[in-house]
C-alpha positions as CSV (number, residue, x, y, z in Angstrom):
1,X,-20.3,-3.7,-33.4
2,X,-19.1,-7.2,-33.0
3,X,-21.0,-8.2,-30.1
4,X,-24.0,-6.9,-31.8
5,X,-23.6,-9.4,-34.6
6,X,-23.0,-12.3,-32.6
7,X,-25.8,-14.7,-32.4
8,X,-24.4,-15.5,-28.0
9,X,-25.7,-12.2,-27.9
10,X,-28.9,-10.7,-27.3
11,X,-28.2,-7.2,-26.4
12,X,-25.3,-4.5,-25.8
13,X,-25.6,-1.5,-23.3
14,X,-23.2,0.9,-23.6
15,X,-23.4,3.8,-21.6
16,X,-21.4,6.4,-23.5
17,X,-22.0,9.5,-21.5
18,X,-20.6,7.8,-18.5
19,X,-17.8,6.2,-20.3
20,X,-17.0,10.2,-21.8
21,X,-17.5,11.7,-18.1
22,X,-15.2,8.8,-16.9
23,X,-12.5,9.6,-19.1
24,X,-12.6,13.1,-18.8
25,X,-12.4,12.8,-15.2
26,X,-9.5,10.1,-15.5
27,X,-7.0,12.6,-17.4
28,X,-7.7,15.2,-15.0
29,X,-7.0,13.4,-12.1
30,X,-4.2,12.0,-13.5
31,X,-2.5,15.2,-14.9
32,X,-3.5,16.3,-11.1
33,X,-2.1,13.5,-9.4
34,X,1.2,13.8,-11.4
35,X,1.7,17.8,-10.5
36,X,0.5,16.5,-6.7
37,X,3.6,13.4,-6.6
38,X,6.1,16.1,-8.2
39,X,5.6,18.3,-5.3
40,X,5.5,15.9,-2.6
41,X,8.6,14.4,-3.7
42,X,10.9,17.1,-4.0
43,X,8.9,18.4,-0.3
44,X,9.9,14.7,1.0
45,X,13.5,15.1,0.1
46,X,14.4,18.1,1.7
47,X,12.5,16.9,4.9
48,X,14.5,13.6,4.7
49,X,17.8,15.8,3.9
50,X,16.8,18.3,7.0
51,X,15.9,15.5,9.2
52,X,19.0,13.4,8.8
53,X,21.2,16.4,9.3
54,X,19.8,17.2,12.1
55,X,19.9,13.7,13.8
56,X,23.5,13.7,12.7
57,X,23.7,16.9,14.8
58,X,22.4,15.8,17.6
59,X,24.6,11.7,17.7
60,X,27.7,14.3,16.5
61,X,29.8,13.8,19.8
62,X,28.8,9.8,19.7
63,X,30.0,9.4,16.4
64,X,32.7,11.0,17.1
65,X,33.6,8.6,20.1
66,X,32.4,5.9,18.2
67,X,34.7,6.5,15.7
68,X,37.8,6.6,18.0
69,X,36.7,3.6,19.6
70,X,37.4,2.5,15.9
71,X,33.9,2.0,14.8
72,X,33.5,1.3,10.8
73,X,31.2,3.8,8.9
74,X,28.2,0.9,8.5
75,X,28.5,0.6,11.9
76,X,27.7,4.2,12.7
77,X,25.4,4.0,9.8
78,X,23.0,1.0,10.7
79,X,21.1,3.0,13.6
80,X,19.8,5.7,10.8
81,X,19.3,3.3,8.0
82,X,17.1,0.8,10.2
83,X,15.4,4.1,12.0
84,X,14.3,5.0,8.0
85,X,13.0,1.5,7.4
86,X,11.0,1.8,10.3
87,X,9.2,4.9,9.7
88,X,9.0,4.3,6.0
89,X,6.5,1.0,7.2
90,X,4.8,2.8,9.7
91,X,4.1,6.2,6.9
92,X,3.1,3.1,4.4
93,X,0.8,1.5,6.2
94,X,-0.7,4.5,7.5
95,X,-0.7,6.1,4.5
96,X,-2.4,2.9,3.0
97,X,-4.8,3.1,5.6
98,X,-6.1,6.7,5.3
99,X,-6.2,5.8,1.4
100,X,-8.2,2.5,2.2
101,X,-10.6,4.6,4.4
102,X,-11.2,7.3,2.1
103,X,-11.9,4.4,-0.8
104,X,-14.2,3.3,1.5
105,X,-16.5,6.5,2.1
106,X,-16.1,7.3,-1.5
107,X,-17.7,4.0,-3.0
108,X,-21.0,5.1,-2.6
109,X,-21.0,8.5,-4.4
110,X,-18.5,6.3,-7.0
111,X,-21.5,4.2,-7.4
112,X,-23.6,6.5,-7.6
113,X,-21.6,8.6,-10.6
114,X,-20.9,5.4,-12.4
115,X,-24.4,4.5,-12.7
116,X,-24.4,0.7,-12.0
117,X,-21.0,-0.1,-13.5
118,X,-19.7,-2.4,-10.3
119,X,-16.7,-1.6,-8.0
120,X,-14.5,-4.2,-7.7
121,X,-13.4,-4.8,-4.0
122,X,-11.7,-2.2,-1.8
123,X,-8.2,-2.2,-1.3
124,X,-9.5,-3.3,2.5
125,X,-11.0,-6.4,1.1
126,X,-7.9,-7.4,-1.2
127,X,-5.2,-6.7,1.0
128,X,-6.8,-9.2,3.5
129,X,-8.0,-12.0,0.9
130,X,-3.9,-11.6,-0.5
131,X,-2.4,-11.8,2.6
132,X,-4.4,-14.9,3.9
133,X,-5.8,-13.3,6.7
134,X,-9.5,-13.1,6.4
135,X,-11.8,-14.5,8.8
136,X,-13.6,-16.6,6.9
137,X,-10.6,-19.0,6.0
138,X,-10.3,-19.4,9.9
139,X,-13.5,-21.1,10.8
140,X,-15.2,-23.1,7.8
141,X,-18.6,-24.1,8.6
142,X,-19.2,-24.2,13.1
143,X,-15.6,-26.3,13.0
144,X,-12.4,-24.3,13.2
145,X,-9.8,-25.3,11.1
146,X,-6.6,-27.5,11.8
147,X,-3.4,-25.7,11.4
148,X,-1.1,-27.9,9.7
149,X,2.4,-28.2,11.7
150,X,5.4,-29.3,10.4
151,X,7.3,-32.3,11.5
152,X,9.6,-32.0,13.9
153,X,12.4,-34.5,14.3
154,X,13.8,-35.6,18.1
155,X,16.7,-33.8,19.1
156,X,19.9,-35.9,18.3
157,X,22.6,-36.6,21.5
158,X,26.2,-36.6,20.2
């Protein structure tokens, strides 16, 4: 109602059967997606919990020696905490990935259903414009672009 009286402008579309079918779809996928998170997080917890005790299983006669040899507890510790990291990065990024993919052959039946309301980009298309990676910022023009390097001083004799 205040854009309508506005003399900038001319006209408002408002599409309110799309905007109703939107939301409607919105708090079902949310309360969805909540239940769905629940599960998988108490399912990813005793996988973690099973996972670890049986790794500890297996390394139990090394810890053991480790520990007579004196070993302190991070010491023993370290080998499982950066073997977590790692998979936690890998199950990220391919969990990012399958998401990214399935955004991707989505969009058209999302465009479709939101009957010309724009996507904005993929997650695809931000991740590489954030992370500074994209082609285009590579080659500007036929001319690639100089990559800026950082002084370095001589090496000082003593």
């Amino acid at each position: 109602e205040i854009l309508r009286g506005s003399q900038i402008v001319s006209d408002v579309v408002l599409p309110k059967d799309v905007v109703s079918n939107l939301v409607e779809v919105t708090n079902a996928l949310r309360k969805t997606g909540l239940g769905i998170i629940a599960v998988l997080v108490m399912v990813s917890t005793f996988v973690m919990a099973i996972i670890i005790g049986f790794k500890i299983s297996q390394k139990r006669e090394e810890i053991e020696i480790m520990r007579l040899l004196s070993a302190t507890n991070w010491y023993i510790r370290w080998p499982f905490v950066y073997e977590g990291i790692f998979y936690g990065v890998i199950g990220t990024f391919l969990g990012w990935l399958i998401a990214s993919a399935g955004l991707l052959y989505a969009s058209s039946y999302l465009e479709s259903f939101l009957k010309g309301i724009p996507l904005s980009g993929t997650c695809l298309e931000k991740f590489v414009s954030r992370t500074g990676i994209e082609p285009a910022l590579l080659f500007k023009g036929n001319k690639p672009l100089k990559l800026a390097r950082l002084p370095v001083s001589p090496p000082r004799r003593i």
